[in-house]
Structure formats: C-alpha cells, structure tokens
ROLUMGU-438681 format. One line per field, with one value per residue (C-alpha): chain; residue in three letters; z, y, x; residue number from 1. Coordinates in steps of 0.02 Angstrom, whole numbers. Layout:
N
chain <- (A,...)
res <- (ALA,...)
zz <- (Z,...)
yy <- (Y,...)
xx <- (X,...)
n <- (NUM,...)
END
This chain:
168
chain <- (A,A,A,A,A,A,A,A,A,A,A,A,A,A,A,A,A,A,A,A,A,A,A,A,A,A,A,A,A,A,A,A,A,A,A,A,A,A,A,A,A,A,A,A,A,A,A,A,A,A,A,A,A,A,A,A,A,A,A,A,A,A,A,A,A,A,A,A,A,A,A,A,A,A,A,A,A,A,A,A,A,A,A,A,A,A,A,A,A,A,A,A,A,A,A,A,A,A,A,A,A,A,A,A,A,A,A,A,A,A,A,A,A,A,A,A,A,A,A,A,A,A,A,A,A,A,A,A,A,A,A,A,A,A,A,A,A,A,A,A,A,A,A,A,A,A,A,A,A,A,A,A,A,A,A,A,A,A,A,A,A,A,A,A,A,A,A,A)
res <- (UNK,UNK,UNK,UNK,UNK,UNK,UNK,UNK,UNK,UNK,UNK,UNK,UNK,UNK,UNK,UNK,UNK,UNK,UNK,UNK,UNK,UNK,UNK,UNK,UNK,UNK,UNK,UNK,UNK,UNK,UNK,UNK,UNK,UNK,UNK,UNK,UNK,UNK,UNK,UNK,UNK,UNK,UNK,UNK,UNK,UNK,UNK,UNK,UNK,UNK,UNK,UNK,UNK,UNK,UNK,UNK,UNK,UNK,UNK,UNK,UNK,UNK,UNK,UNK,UNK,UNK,UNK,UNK,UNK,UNK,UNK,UNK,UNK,UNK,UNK,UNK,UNK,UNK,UNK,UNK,UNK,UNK,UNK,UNK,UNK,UNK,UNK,UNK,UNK,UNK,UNK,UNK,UNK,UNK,UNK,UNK,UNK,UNK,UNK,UNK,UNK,UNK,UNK,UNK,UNK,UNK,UNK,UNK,UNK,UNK,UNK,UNK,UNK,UNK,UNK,UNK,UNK,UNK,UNK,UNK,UNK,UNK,UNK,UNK,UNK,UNK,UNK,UNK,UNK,UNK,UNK,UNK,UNK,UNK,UNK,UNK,UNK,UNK,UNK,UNK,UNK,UNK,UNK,UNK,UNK,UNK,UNK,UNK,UNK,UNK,UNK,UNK,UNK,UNK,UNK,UNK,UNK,UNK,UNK,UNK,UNK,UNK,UNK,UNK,UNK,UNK,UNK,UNK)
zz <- (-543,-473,-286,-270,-313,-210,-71,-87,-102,54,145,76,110,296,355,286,359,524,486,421,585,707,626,802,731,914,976,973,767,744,847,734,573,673,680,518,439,432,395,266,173,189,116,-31,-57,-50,-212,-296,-209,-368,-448,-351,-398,-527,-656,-590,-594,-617,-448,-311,-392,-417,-337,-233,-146,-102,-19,90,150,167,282,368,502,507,586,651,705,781,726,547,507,400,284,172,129,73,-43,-128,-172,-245,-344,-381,-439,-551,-633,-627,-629,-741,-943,-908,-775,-657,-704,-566,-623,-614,-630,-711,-852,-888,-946,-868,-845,-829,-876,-1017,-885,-829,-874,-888,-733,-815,-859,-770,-748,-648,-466,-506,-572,-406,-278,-401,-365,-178,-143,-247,-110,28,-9,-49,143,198,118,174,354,354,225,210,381,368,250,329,460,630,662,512,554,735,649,549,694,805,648,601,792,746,808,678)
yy <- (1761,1932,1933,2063,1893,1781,1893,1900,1709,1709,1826,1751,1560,1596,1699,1525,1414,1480,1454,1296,1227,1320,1373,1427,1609,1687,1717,1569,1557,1738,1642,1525,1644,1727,1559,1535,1690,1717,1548,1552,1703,1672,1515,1586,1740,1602,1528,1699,1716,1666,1803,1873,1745,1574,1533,1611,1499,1356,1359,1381,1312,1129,980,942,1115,1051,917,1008,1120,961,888,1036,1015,822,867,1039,1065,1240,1402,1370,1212,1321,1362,1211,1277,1433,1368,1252,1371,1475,1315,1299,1480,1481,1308,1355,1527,1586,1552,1515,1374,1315,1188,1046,929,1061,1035,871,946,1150,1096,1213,1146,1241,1239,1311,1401,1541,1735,1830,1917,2096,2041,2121,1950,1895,1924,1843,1683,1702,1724,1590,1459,1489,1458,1299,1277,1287,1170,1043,1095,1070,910,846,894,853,731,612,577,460,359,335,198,258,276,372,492,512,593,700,775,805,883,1007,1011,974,843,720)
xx <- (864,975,990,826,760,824,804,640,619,707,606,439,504,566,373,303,420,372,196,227,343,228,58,-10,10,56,226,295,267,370,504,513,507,659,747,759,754,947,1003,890,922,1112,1088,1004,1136,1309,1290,1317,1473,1547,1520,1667,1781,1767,1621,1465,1308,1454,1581,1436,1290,1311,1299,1464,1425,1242,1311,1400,1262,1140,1276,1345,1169,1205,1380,1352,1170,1149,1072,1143,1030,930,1051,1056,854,929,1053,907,798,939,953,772,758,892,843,649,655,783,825,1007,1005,1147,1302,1226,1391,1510,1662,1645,1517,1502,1329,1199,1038,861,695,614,476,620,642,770,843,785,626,446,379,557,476,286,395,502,337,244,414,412,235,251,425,308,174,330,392,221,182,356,315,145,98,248,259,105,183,327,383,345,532,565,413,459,645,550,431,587,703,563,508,329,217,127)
n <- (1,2,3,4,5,6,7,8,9,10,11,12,13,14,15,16,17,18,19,20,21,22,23,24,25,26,27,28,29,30,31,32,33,34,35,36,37,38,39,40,41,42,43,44,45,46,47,48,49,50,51,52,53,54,55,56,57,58,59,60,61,62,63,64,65,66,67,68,69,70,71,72,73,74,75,76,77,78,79,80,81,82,83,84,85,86,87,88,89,90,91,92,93,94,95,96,97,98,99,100,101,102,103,104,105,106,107,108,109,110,111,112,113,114,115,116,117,118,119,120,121,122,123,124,125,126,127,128,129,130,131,132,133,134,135,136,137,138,139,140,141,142,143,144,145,146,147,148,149,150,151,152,153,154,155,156,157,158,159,160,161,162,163,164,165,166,167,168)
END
C-alpha cells in the first residue's frame, strides 16, 4: 500500500473505532473518533519512515518495532495509546493488501512475507482492497471488544471493558 492508502485505512478505521468504543452515535461517540483519530493515523504513517532512511518495508515494519508500540501504552498510557492500532494495520495492509509484503523477522531474516490476495501500490483496485481490509479490521475490533469478553474469565473481561472503556 502508498500512504494515500494507509491514510485512508486510518481515517476509515478511527470513524469505526469510535462507533465501535461508543456506538451511542451522539457527542460523546465523535469524542471518541477524535481520541483516536491522531494516534491512529500516526501509527499507520511511522512504519514508512524508512523510506527516509534504512530498508523500506524491512527497518520499520517488523516485529521488534511492534513490540515496542504494543508496549509503549503498557508503560506510557496517555493520548498515544492508540498508536500501536495504527502501526498494525500498516502491517496488515502491506501483508494483505499489497504483492510485496513486509520483512516481520527483520533483521534476523530479509524474508518479506505477504499474501497472495495484495495489488500493487499503482493498481485501480489498491483502495477497494484497502476499504475491503479495514472493514474486515473492524469486525476483528468488534468481536475482540464485544464477543471475546464472554469467553473470558470475569477478571480478564473486566480489563478489557476498562482498556476499551466499554461496558460488557
């Protein structure tokens, strides 16, 4: 995926996160889409830093780097909590999305890994794949949030409900 793409995912991801966390639809829901609407969307532009400096899809896309931005809200909570959701669907896209896939065990293996579903980055079909990829994202979100909870021990549930702030 380019970053017109990511962008988009982004964009699209964040309006139905809100929904998602709040689905009340009133003022309180666009709060939320505000929330998480930067975090997000800088989350999804970082991994192309690389293409500044390094092996691009290689230095920022892999799996070291993920584990920093899962932890980063673990340590750090605050407005940036969102940001580790940005950098995973930059992931997802460019596994899912594109032909060339990422290098996940960089720098241990240059091996870049996707799936044979992607496009190119020039091709027509690139933003239906990227719109198609993060509705499938949000029903994952959802079913996380909404779904898994009831399967999980009541402890486990009750640290879901007050990380996404919703009640289950």
């Amino acid at each position: 995926m380019n970053k017109r793409g990511h962008v988009l995912n982004a964009v699209l991801l964040s309006i139905g996160l809100g929904y998602v966390l709040d689905p009340s639809g009133d003022v309180s829901t666009f709060a939320t889409i505000a929330e998480v609407f930067l975090p997000v969307v800088l989350g999804a532009l970082f991994p192309d830093v690389d293409t500044a400096f390094g092996k691009h899809r290689k230095t920022l896309h892999n799996l070291p780097v993920l584990l920093i931005f899962l932890a980063h809200p673990v340590y750090h909570g605050g407005n940036l909590q969102w940001v580790w959701l940005g950098v995973v669907t930059h992931y997802v896209l460019d596994i899912v999305g594109s032909k060339r896939g990422i290098a996940l065990f960089y720098p241990i293996s240059s091996t870049e890994y996707g799936f044979p579903t992607g496009v190119t980055t020039s091709s027509d079909r690139a933003e239906a794949v990227t719109v198609a990829i993060t509705l499938f994202e949000l029903a994952a979100i959802a079913a996380l949030v909404y779904v898994l909870p009831t399967y999980l021990p009541p402890q486990a549930a009750e640290i879901v409900a007050n990380t996404t702030n919703v009640v289950v």
